[in-house]
C-alpha positions in Angstrom: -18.3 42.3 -11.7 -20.8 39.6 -13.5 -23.1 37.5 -11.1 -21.7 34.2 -10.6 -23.9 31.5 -11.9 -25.2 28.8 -10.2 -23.2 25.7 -9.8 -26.0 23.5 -10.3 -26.4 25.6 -13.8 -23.3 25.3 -14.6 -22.8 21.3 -14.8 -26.5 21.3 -16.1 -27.4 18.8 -13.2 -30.5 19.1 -10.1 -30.1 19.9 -6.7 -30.5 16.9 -5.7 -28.3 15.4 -7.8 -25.5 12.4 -6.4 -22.2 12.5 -6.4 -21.5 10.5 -9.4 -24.1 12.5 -11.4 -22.0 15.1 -10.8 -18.8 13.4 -11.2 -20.0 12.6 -14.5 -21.5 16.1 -15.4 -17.9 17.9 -14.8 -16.0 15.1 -16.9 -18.1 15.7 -19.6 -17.7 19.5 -19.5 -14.0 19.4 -18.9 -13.2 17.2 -22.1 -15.0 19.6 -24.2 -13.6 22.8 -22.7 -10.2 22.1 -21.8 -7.6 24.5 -23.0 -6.2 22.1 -24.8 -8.8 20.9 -26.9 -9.7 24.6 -27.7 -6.5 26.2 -28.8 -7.0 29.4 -31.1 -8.9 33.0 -30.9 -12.2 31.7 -32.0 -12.0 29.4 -28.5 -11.0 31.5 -25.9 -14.6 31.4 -24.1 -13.8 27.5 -23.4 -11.0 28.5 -20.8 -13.4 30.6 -19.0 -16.2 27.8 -19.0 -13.7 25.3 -17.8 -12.9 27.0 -15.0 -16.8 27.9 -14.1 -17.2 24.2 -14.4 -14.2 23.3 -12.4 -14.9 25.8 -9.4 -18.7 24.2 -9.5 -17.4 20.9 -9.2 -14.8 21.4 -6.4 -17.7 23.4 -4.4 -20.2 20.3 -4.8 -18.0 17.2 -4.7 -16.9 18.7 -0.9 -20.2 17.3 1.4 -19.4 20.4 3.4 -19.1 23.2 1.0 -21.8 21.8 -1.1 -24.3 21.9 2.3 -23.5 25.7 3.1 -23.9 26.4 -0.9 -27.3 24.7 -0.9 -28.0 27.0 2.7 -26.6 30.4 1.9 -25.3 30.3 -2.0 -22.2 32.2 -3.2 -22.4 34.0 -0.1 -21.7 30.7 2.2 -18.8 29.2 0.3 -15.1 31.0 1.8 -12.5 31.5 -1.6 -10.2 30.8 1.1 -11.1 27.4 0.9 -10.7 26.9 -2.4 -7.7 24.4 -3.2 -6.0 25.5 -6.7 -3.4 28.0 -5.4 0.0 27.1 -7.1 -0.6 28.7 -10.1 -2.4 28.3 -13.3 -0.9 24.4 -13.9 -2.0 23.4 -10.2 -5.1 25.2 -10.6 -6.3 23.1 -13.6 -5.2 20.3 -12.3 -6.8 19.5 -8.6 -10.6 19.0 -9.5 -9.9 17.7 -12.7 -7.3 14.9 -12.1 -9.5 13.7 -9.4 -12.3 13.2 -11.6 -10.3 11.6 -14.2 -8.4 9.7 -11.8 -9.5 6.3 -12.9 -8.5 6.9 -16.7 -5.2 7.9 -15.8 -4.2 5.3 -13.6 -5.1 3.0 -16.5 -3.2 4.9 -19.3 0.1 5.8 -17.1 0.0 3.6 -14.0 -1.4 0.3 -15.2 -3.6 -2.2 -13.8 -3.5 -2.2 -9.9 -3.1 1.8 -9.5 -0.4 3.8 -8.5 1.7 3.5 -4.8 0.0 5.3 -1.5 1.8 8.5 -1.2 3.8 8.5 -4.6 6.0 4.9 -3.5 6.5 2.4 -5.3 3.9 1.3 -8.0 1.9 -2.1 -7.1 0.3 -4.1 -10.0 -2.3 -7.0 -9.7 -1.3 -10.1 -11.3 -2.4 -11.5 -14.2 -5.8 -13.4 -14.9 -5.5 -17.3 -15.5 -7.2 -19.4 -17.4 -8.0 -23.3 -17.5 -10.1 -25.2 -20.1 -11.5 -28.6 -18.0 -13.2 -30.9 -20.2 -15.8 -33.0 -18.2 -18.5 -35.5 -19.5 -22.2 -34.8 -19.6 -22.8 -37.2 -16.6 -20.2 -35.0 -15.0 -22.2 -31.8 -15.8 -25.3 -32.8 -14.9 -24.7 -34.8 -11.6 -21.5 -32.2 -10.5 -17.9 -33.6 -9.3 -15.0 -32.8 -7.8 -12.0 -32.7 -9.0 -8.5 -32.0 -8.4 -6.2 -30.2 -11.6 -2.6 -28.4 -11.5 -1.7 -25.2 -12.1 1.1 -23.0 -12.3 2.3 -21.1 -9.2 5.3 -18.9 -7.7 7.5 -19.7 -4.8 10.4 -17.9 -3.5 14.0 -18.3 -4.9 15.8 -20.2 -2.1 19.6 -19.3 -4.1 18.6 -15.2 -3.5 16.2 -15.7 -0.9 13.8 -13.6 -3.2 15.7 -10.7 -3.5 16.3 -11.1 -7.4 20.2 -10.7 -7.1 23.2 -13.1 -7.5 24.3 -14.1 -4.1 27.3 -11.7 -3.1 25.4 -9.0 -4.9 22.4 -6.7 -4.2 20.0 -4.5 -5.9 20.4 -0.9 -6.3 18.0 1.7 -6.2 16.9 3.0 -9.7 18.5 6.3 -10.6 15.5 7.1 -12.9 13.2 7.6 -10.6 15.5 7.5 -7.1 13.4 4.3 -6.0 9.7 6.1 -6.2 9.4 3.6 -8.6 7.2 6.6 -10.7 8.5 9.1 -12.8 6.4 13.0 -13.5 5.4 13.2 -17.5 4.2 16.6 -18.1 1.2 16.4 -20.9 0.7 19.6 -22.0 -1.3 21.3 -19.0 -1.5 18.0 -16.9 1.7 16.8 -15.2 0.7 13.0 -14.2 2.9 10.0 -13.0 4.4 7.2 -14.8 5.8 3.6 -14.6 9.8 4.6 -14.3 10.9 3.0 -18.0 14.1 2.0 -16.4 12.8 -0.1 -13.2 9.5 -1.0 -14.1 8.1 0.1 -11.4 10.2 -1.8 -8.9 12.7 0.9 -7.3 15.1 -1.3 -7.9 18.0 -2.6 -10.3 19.6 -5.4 -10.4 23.5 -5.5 -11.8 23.7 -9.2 -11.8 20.5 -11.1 -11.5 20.2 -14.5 -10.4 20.8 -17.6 -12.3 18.4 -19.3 -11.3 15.2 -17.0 -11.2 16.8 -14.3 -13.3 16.0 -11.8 -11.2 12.6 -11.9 -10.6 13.0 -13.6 -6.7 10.5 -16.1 -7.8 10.5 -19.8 -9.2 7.7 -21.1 -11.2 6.6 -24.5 -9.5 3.3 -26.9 -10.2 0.4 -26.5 -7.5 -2.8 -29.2 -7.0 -6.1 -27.3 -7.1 -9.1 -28.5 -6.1 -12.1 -27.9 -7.9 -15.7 -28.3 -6.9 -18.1 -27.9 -10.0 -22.0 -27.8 -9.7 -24.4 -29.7 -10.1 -25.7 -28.6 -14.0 -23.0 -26.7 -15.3 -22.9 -26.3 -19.1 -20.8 -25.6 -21.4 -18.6 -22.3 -21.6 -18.7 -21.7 -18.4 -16.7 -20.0 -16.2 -15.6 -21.2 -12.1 -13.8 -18.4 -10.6 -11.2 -19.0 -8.2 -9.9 -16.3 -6.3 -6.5 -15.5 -5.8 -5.3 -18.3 -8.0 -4.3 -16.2 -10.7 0.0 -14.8 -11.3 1.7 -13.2 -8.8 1.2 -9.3 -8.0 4.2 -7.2 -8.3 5.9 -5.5 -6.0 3.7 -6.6 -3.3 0.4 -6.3 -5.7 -2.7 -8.8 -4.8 -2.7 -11.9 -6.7 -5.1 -12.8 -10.2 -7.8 -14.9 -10.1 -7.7 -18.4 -12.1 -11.4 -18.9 -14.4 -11.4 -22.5 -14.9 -13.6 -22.9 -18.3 -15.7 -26.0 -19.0 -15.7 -28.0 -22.4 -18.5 -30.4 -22.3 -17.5 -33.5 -24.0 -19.8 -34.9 -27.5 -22.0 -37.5 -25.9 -22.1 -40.8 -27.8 -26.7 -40.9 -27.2 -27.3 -37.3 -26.1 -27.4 -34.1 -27.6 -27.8 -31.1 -24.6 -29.9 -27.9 -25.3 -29.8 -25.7 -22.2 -31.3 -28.3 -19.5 -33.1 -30.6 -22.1 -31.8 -33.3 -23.7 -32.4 -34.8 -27.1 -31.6 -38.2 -28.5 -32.3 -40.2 -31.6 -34.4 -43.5 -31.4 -33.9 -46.1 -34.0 -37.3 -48.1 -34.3 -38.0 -51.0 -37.4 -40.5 -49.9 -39.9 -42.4 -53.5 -38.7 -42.2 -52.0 -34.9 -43.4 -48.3 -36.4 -46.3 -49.6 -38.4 -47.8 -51.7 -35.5 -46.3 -50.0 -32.4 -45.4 -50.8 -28.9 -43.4 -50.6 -25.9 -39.5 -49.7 -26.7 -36.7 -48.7 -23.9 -35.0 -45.3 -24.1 -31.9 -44.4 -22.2 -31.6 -41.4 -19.4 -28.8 -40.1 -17.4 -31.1 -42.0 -14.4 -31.3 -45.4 -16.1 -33.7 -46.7 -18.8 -37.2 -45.4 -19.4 -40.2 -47.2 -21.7 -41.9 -45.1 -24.1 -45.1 -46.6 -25.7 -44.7 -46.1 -30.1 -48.5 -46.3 -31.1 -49.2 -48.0 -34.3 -48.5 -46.3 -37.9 -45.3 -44.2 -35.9 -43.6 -41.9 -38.6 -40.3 -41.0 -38.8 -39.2 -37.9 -37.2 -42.4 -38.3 -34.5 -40.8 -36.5 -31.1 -41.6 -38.0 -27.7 -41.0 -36.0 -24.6 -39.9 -37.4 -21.0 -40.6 -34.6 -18.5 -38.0 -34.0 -15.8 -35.8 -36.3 -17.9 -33.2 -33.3 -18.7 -30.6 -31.4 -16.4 -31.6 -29.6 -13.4 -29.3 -26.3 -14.9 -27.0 -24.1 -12.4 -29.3 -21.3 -12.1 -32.9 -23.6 -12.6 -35.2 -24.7 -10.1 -36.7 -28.0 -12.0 -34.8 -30.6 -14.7 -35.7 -30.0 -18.3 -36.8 -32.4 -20.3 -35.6 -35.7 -22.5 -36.7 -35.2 -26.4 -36.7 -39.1 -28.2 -36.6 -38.7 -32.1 -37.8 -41.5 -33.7 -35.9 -42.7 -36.6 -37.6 -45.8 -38.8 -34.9 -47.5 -40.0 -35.0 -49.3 -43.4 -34.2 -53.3 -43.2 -31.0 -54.2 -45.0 -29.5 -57.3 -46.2 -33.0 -58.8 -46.9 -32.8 -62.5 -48.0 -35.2 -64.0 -50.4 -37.8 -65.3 -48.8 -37.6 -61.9 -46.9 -38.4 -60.0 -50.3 -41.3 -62.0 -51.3 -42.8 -61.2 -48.2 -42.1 -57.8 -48.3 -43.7 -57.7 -52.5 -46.5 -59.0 -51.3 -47.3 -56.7 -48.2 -46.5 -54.0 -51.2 -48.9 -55.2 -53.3 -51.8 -55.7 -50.6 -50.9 -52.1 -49.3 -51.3 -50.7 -53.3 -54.8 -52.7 -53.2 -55.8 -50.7 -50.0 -55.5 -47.2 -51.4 -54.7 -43.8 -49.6 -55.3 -45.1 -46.6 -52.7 -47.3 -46.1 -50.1 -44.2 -47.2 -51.6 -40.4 -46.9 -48.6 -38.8 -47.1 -46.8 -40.4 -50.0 -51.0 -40.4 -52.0 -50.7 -36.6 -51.0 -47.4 -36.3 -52.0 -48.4 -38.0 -55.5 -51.7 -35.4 -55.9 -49.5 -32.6 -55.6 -47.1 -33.5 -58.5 -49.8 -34.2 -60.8 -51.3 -30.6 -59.7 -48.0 -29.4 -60.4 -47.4 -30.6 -63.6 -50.4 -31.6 -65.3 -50.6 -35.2 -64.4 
């Protein structure tokens, strides 16, 4: 008879390994040498690997048997204790559905599991969602508010059982109430939502008018909502329990109330700063001073020093939003823009012609960047 190998060996993990490592180490194992996935005389090793892996994992996902398998080996685990009798179908099955529990309950059983002891299946109720639109004074200084959303009450005509008055449910034939029905795949037999009820256990001949059949009305609820201070836009408020209805006594969803931050008619946000664009007159640019800027505090003065470009930033520290998650406010950015005078009236021009002309007479100095700007095209084309 061949020497067992070790169990550790076998799912290629440590000794000290945890329980998930070696949760993860049989799963991986089992999927490539199930029976099923190796069909065929060139695979016939794989059924004898899968159930060395599966006889490792049962001995070291049990606390017990894995501490007298680390003590005495082989020698200290009892066969006798081995769950798997029942046959080659309920020998493949035991360590292998528990590992894979989670994926079947998601492919067969649907969100919210299957029903203790094989009863009726509960499922958690669906997510909502909620798009508030609030203004950047609202983001940045926090609010509450109050908003409505849909909820469930009970149907006062069937008194929530779902069936015309005078009538009752009857239990599903399909699945004799369980609710679940057995689907055998190939070598796993696994439960399933019953088709006919849903799930329930129940059918209803003649449902009710007024909820039909679901023992529930839809009504209007007020929620109310506190958002914080500095929230931005696309985020998410989570409020528990908010969400649809479970069924068949399943917990509630949640409801994720998503912000929209409305277009700000001075500000532009960027995280916690803010930026805004300053309209100046070329007269104020070219020989500076003080000019007011707005905040979300009030107003703030900013001091333009003479010969101001266009496009020159100016920063205000602590000016911004003080973010969800941030410690300090960012920052307000000012973008100067010189703006052009329009609508100039005669007497307007002349003066202008003749600051041109005693600008011209002063050279470079008056205008780098456009005497630059000139250099570089005659470079450029032989000027």
């Amino acid at each position: 008879m061949a020497t067992k190998r070790d169990f550790y060996d076998v799912l290629g993990v440590p000794k000290n390994a945890s329980d998930e490592e070696i949760k993860k180490a049989y799963r991986k194992m089992a999927m490539k040498h199930h029976p099923d996935r190796n069909q065929g005389d060139a695979d016939k090793g794989a059924e004898a690997k899968f159930k060395e892996a599966k006889e490792a994992y049962e001995m070291l996902s049990d606390a017990a048997k894995r501490a007298a398998y680390d003590q005495y080996g082989h020698a200290g685990v009892d066969p006798n204790m081995r769950g798997g009798a029942g046959g080659p179908g309920a020998e493949g099955f035991g360590g292998f559905a528990e590992a894979f529990g989670d994926i079947f309950g998601d492919v067969f059983g649907g969100r919210g599991g299957r029903g203790q002891g094989g009863g009726r299946q509960v499922f958690r109720g669906s997510d909502l969602s909620y798009a508030m639109e609030v203004t950047l004074e609202e983001a940045a200084a926090g609010k509450e508010a109050q908003i409505r959303i849909p909820s469930w009450d009970g149907c006062e005509t069937c008194h929530g059982s779902g069936a015309k008055p005078g009538t009752q449910a009857k239990t599903c034939t399909g699945c004799n109430g369980a609710g679940v029905v057995q689907m055998r795949q190939g070598f796993f037999s696994v439960q399933q939502t019953c088709p006919t009820c849903r799930g329930t256990g129940k059918i209803i001949p003649e449902p009710c008018t007024v909820c039909q059949g679901q023992g529930k009305v839809k009504k209007q609820k007020t929620l109310e909502v506190k958002i914080p201070v500095g929230i931005d836009d696309g985020m998410r408020i989570r409020s528990a329990g908010n969400g649809e209805p479970g069924t068949n006594g399943g917990p509630p969803g949640d409801l994720y109330i998503e912000i929209r931050l409305k277009k700000h008619d001075i500000f532009e946000r960027d995280g916690d700063d803010l930026h805004c664009v300053v309209p100046i007159s070329f007269t104020r640019a070219a020989l500076g001073g003080e000019i007011e800027v707005p905040t979300l505090a009030g107003k703030a003065a900013i001091d333009i020093p003479e010969g101001t470009q266009a496009g020159k930033q100016f920063r205000l520290r602590g000016k911004g939003v003080k973010g969800v998650r941030s410690s300090y406010p960012g920052d307000l950015y000012c973008h100067v823009s010189v703006e052009t005078p329009v609508k100039l009236s005669e007497h307007q021009r002349k003066l202008l012609r003749e600051l041109d002309d005693s600008l011209r007479k002063g050279g470079a100095k008056h205008s780098p960047g456009e005497n630059s700007w000139s250099d570089k095209l005659r470079g450029l084309f032989g000027g």
